[in-house]
C-alpha positions in Angstrom: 16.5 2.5 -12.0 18.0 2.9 -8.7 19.3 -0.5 -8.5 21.6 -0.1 -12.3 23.7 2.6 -10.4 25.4 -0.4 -8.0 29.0 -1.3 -8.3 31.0 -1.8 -11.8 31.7 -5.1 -11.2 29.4 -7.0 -9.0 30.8 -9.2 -6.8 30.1 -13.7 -7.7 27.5 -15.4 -6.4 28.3 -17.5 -3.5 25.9 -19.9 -1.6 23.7 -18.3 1.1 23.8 -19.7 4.8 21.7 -18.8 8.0 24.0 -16.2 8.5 22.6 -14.9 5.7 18.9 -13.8 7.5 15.6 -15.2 7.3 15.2 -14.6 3.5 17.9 -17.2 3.0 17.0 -19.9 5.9 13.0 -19.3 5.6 12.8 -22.8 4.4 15.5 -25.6 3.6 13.8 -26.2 0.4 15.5 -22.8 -1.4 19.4 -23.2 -2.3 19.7 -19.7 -1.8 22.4 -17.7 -3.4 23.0 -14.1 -2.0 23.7 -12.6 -5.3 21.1 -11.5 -7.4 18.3 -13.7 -5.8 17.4 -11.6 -2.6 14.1 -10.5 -2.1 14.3 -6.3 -2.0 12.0 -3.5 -0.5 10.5 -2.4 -3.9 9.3 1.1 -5.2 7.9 1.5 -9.0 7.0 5.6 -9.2 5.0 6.2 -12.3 3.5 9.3 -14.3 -0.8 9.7 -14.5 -0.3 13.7 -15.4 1.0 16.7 -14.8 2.8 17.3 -11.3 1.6 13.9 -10.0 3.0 11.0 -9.1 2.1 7.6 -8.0 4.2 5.2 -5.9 3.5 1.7 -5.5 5.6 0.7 -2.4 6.3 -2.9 -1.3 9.0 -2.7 1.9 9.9 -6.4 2.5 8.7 -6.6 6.1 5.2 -5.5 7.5 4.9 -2.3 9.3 3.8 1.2 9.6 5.8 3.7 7.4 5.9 7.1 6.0 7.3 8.4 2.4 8.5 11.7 2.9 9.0 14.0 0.0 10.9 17.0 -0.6 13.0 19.5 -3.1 16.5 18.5 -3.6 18.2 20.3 -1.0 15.4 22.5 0.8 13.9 20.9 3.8 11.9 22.7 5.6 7.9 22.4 7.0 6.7 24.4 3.9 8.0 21.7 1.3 8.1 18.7 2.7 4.3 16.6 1.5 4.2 13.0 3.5 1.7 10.1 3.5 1.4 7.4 6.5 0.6 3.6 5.1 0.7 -0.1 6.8 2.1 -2.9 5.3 0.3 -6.1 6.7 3.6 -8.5 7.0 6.9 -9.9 5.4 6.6 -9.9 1.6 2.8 -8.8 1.5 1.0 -7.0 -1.5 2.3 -3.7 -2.4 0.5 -0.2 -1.5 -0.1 2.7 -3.9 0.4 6.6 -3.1 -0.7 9.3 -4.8 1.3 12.4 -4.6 0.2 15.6 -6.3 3.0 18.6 -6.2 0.8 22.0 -5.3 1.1 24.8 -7.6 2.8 27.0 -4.9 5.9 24.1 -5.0 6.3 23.4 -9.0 9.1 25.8 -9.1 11.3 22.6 -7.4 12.2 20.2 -10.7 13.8 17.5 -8.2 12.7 15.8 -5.6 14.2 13.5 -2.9 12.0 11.1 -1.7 12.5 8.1 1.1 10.5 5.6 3.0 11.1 5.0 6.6 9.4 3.1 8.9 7.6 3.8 12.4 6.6 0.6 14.1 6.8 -3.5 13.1 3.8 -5.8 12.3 4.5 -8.1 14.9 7.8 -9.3 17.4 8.3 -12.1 15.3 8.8 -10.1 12.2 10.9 -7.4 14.1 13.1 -10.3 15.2 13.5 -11.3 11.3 14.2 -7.5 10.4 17.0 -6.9 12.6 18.7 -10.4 11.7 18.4 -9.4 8.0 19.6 -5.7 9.1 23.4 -7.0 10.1 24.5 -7.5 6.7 23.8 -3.7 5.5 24.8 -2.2 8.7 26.3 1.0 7.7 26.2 3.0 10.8 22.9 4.4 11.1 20.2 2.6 13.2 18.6 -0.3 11.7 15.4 -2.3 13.0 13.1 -1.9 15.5 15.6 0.6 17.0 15.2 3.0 13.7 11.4 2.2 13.9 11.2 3.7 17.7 13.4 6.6 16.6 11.3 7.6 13.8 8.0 7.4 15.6 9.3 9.7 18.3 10.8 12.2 15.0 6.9 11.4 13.7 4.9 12.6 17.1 7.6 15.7 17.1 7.2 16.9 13.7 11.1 16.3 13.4 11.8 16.3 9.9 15.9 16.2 10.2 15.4 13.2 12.5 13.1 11.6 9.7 15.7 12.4 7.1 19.3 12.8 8.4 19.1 10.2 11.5 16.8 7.4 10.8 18.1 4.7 8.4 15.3 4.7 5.4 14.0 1.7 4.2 14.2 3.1 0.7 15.1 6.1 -0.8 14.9 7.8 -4.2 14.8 10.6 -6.7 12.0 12.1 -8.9 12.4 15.1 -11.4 9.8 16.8 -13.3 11.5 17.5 -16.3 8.3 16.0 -18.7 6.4 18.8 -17.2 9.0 21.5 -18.2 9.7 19.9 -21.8 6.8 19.2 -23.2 5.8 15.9 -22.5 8.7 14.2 -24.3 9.6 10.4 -23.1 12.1 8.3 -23.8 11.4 4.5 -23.2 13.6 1.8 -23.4 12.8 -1.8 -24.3 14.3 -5.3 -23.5 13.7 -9.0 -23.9 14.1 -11.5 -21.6 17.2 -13.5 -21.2 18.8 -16.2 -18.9 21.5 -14.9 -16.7 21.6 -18.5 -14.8 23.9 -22.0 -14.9 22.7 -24.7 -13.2 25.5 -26.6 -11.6 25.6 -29.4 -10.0 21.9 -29.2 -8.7 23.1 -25.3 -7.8 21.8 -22.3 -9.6 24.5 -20.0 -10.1 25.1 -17.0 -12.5 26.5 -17.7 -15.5 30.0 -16.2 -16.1 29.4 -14.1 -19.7 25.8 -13.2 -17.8 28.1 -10.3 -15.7 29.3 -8.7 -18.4 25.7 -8.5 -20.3 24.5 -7.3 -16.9 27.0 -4.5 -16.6 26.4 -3.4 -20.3 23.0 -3.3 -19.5 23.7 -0.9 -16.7 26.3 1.1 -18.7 23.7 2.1 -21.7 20.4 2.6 -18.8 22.4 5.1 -16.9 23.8 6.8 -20.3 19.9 7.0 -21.6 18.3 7.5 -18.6 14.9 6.7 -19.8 11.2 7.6 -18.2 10.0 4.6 -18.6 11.4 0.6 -18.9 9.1 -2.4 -20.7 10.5 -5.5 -20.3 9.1 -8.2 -22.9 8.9 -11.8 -21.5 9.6 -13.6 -18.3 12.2 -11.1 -16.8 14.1 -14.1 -14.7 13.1 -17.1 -15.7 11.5 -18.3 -12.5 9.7 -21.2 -13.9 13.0 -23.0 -15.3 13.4 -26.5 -14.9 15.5 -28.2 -12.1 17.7 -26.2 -10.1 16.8 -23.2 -11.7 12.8 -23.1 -11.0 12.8 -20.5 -8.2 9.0 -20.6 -8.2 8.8 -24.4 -7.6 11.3 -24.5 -4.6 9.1 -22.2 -2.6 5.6 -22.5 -4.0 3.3 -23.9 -0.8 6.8 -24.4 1.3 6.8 -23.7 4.7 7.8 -20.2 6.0 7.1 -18.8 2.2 
């Protein structure tokens, strides 16, 4: 749900270059476009009972890593639960963490959580990363150079380094409020649909598709449901022509 709180009106789709990092350039069979095909770091947190929560984490580069969570606005050595993982390479299977909130801490209704990362999965790959890094440079450390901070913070115990100072790879929020009302849920429901033009051998975005997109985000963030089932091929990867995603990278090199 983190991803429907962007801007109001996204910016157009405009065709992706080497500039644009690996993900775009990773082979010259994929007419990229930056806008919305870009391959993310991924977090799905779901609900098994009471006070628990799991996370199935897929960063986009391999790696070691840490998800650290913690009450909304108290950060201290007391509250703070964390789990170490490894993530074999770029774009590999996701991992899943458990994460149970002890009795002693379920006065806390929110939680922040984030993922950060500690080391790379090879030089290659770091090389990749800190390409891909330029583009969302926002002043905190990005990289390899974020990685080396955060493994010092790790060795330390320095959890305002972890939180405040390295640049996570993901971040997030999770509130118990089923637990405090009774196990009520509200779910929301949607079909697939086909936000793409194909145009002149280019896959772009279809012009009504941003304003569907936007209403989309207007009524999630309004309902704010637990839980989201989409119905039906979500993006329509196996079109035909310009528009089959799957078949422009399926056995390519460098995918």
């Amino acid at each position: 749900m983190k991803n429907l709180a962007g801007p109001m009106t996204p910016a157009a789709p405009v065709a992706a270059d080497v500039s644009d990092g690996p993900v775009a350039f990773a082979t010259d069979h994929l007419r990229a476009i930056k806008y919305p095909n870009r391959l993310g770091d991924v977090a799905v947190v779901g609900r098994l009972r009471d006070w628990h929560r799991s996370f199935l984490v897929r960063p986009r580069f391999g790696g070691r890593f840490v998800l650290l969570l913690h009450p909304r606005n108290v950060l201290d050595r007391e509250s703070v639960i964390w789990q170490e993982f490894t993530v074999q390479s770029f774009n590999s299977s996701p991992v899943l963490l458990d994460v149970t909130i002890p009795a002693r801490l379920r006065l806390f209704d929110t939680w922040e959580w984030r993922v950060v990362k500690t080391s790379g999965a090879n030089a290659q790959e770091d090389a990749f990363e800190e390409l891909d890094a330029l583009e969302v440079g926002d002043g905190l450390l990005t990289g390899t150079s974020s990685a080396r901070l955060a493994r010092r913070a790790l060795a330390d115990s320095a959890l305002s380094t972890l939180v405040f100072d390295v640049r996570p790879v993901m971040t997030g929020e999770v509130t118990f409020d089923e637990e405090r009302a009774g196990g009520g849920s509200k779910l929301a429901v949607w079909s697939c649909h086909l936000p793409y033009a194909d145009r002149d051998g280019q896959a772009t975005v279809k012009d009504s598709a941003w304003q569907i997109m936007e209403w989309y985000r207007r009524r999630m963030e309004q309902f704010s449901p637990h839980r989201i089932w989409m119905l039906g091929d979500s993006v329509y990867s196996d079109a035909t022509g310009a528009l089959d995603f799957v078949k422009q990278v399926y056995n390519q090199a460098g995918w």
